[in-house]
N, C-alpha and C positions, 0 to 999 in steps of 0.2 A: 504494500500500500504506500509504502513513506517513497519507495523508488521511483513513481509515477513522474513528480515533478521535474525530477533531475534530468530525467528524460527529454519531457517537453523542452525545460530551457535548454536540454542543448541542440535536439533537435532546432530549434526556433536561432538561437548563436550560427551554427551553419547556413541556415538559411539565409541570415542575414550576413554573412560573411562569403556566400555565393554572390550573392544581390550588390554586394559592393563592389567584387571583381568584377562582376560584367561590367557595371558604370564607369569602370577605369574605360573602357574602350570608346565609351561616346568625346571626351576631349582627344581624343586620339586624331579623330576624322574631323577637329574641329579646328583644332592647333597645331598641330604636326608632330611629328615625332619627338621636340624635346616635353612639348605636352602631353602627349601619349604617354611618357615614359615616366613626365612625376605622377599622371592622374593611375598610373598602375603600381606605380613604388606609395602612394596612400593608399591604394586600396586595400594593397598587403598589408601594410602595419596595420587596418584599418578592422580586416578580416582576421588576424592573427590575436589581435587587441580582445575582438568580438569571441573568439573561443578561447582563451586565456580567461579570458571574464567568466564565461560559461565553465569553464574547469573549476576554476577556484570554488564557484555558486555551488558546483555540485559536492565537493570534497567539505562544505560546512552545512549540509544539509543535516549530518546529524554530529552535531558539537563534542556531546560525549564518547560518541566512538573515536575520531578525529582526535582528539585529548588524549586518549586511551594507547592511540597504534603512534601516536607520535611519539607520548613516551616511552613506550616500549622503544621503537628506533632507539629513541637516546639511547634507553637502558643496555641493550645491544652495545652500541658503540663505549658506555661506561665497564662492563661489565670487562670487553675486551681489553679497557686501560688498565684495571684491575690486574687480571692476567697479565699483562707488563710487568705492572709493577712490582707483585709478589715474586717473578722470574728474576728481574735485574735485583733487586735486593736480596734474592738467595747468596748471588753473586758479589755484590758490593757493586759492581759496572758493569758493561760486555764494552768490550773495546775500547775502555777510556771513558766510556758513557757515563754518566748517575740516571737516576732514576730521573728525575726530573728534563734532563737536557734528551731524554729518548721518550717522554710523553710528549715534548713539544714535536718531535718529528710526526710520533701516531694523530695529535692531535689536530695537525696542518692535513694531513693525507685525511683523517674522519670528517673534517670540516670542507673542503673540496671535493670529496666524492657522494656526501650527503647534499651538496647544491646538484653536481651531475645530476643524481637518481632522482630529485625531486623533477626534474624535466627532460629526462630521460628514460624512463620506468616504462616505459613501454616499446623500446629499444634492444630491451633485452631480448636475446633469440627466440628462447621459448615462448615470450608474447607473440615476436614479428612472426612465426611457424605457425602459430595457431590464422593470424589472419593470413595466411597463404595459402592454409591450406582449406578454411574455412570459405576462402573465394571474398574474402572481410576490404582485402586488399583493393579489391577491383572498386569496389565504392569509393576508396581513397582517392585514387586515382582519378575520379570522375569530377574531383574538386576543383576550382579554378586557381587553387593557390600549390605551391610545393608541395608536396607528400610529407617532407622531412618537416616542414615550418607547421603541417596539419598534426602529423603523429606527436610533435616536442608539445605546441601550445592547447592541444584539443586534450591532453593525459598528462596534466599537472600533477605530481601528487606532494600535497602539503605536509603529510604523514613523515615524509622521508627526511623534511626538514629538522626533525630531532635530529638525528647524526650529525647536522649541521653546527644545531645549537648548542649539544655536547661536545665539540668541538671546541665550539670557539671556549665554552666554559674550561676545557681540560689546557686549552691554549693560555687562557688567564693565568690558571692555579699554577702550571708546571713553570709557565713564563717568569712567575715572579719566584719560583725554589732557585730556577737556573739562573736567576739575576738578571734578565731580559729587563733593559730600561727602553720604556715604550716611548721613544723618539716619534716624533715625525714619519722619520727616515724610517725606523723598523716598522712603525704600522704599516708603511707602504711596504716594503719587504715581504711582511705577512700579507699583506693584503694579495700581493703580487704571485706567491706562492698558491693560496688559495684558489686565485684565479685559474692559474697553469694545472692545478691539478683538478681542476672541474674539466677544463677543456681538454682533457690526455684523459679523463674516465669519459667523460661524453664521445670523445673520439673511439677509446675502444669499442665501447657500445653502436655506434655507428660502423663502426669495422664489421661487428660480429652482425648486427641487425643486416650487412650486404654480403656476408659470405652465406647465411640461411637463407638468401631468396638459390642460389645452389646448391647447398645438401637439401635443402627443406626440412631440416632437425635442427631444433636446437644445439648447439655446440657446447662440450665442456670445455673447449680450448680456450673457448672466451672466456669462460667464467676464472679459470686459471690466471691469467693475463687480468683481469679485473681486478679481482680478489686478492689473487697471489700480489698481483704490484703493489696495491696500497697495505698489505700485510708485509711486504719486504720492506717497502720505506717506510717501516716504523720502528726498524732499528738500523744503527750505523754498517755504512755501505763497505768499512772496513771486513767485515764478518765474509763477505760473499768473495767467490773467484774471480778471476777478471773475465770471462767469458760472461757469467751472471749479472755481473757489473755492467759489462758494455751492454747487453740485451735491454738492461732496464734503463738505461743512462739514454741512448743512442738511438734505438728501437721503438720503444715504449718508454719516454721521458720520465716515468716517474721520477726519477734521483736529478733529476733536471729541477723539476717541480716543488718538490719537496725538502730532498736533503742540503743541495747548496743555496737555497734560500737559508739554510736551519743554521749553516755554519757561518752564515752572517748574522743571524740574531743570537746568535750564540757565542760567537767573536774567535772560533775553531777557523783553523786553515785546512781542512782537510786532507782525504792521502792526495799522492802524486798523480795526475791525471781528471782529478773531481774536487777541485778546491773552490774556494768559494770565488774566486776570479772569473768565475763561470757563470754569475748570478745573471750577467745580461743572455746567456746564452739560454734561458730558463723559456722566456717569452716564442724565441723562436724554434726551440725542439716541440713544443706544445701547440704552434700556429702550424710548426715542420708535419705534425701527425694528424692536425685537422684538414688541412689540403687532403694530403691521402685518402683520409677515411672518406671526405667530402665529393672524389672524384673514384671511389670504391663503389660510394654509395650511389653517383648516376651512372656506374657502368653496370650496377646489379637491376637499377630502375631499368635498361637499357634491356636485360637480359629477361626481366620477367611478360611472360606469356601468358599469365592469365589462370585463374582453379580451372577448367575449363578442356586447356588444351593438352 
């Protein structure tokens, strides 16, 4: 009974986010092409705006549940710092570390890949396989805006923003053990990390969401590469081989993202090869893997035929 509405309004969000892209096409024929080309770049924010709205409407329909799956997220990602912590203080360190100076690493990668999965969640393989094979796809397709801008802002999910917001809380607490004086400059730091690791987990996601439109199965391989990365950059990148090293540094930026951010708010020079002299190189390993995924994912749009054929 309560699901009825959520329905409507977004069935009604689409509708009106169709409605807007065709009217991009009337200044089109009236002004010329550089008219054409803003009245179609509003109609996208316009229409993206219009189901973005409608996502959010639907994920507060019922408050207490939404309350409930949020803090669970959190509690996930706290329960995980736990497990940290009780590990490195068995130890006294791992690699030079304290406890505190390797919550801020978990705590950067839990807060970046909780923004990812909040507009990303439906990226994941096993979602994008069920609508391929459900035939769910071919409606997507039938929209006037991106597939990628319909699936990220039409499947918000607020829920995931826990992982965010224990984040950033684990980032406070460990920030002030490890002596992290919150400059200017470090906020931007942190800020800047945070960024790089949303867009290197949204990118994976985007990788794996174009390699299932070809097996048509979910893949563990992503979930590995997801998972396994922001599990690996939540402790010091000394611990791993250099082949492991380069796959996640190079490959899949996470240590781009995360750890040489860390060793600048941390005031560490890191080993030979991944010091923190690196920090401008953070932005473009993370920009380096969304091209890719971005040109993965029109070649998979490229390659799909339809439930059908």
């Amino acid at each position: 009974m309560e699901a009825e509405p959520v329905e409507v309004e977004y069935v009604d969000a689409e509708a009106a986010a169709e409605a807007t892209a065709e009217r991009a096409a009337e200044p089109a024929a009236a002004g010329g092409a550089g008219a054409g080309a803003r009245a179609r770049a509003t109609a996208a924010v316009s229409a993206y705006g219009a189901l973005t709205m409608a996502s959010l409407r639907s994920n507060v329909q019922r408050p207490s549940t939404l309350v409930v799956r949020g803090i669970g997220s959190a509690l996930v990602a706290l329960c995980e710092a736990v497990g940290m912590v009780l590990l490195v203080n068995r130890f006294g360190s791992i690699a030079g570390w304290r406890t505190p100076e390797i919550i801020v690493l978990a705590a950067l990668a839990f807060t970046g890949q909780g923004l990812a999965q909040a507009v990303g969640s439906r990226l994941r393989p096993d979602d994008v396989s069920l609508l391929i094979r459900r035939g769910t796809f071919d409606q997507v397709l039938t929209r006037p805006i991106s597939p990628l801008g319909f699936m990220v802002t039409g499947y918000v999910e607020i829920r995931l923003l826990g992982r965010f917001l224990a984040g950033v809380g684990l980032l406070a607490w460990a920030g002030r053990g490890a002596g992290i004086v919150w400059t200017p400059a470090h906020l931007a730091v942190a800020a800047m990390a945070i960024a790089c690791c949303a867009v290197v987990v949204f990118s994976v996601l985007v990788l794996g969401a174009a390699l299932t439109f070809y097996t048509l199965q979910g893949s563990e391989a992503v979930n590995v590469v997801l998972d396994g990365g922001v599990y690996l950059t939540g402790y010091p990148m000394e611990l791993y081989g250099s082949a492991l090293r380069a796959v996640f540094t190079w490959v899949f930026p996470f240590a781009l993202a995360v750890y040489v951010p860390a060793l600048t708010l941390l005031g560490r020079s890191g080993p030979r090869g991944l010091g923190s002299g690196l920090l401008w190189v953070a932005p473009l390993g993370s920009a380096w893997l969304a091209a890719i995924a971005w040109l993965a994912w029109r070649r998979a749009i490229r390659h799909y035929v339809g439930a059908g054929s």
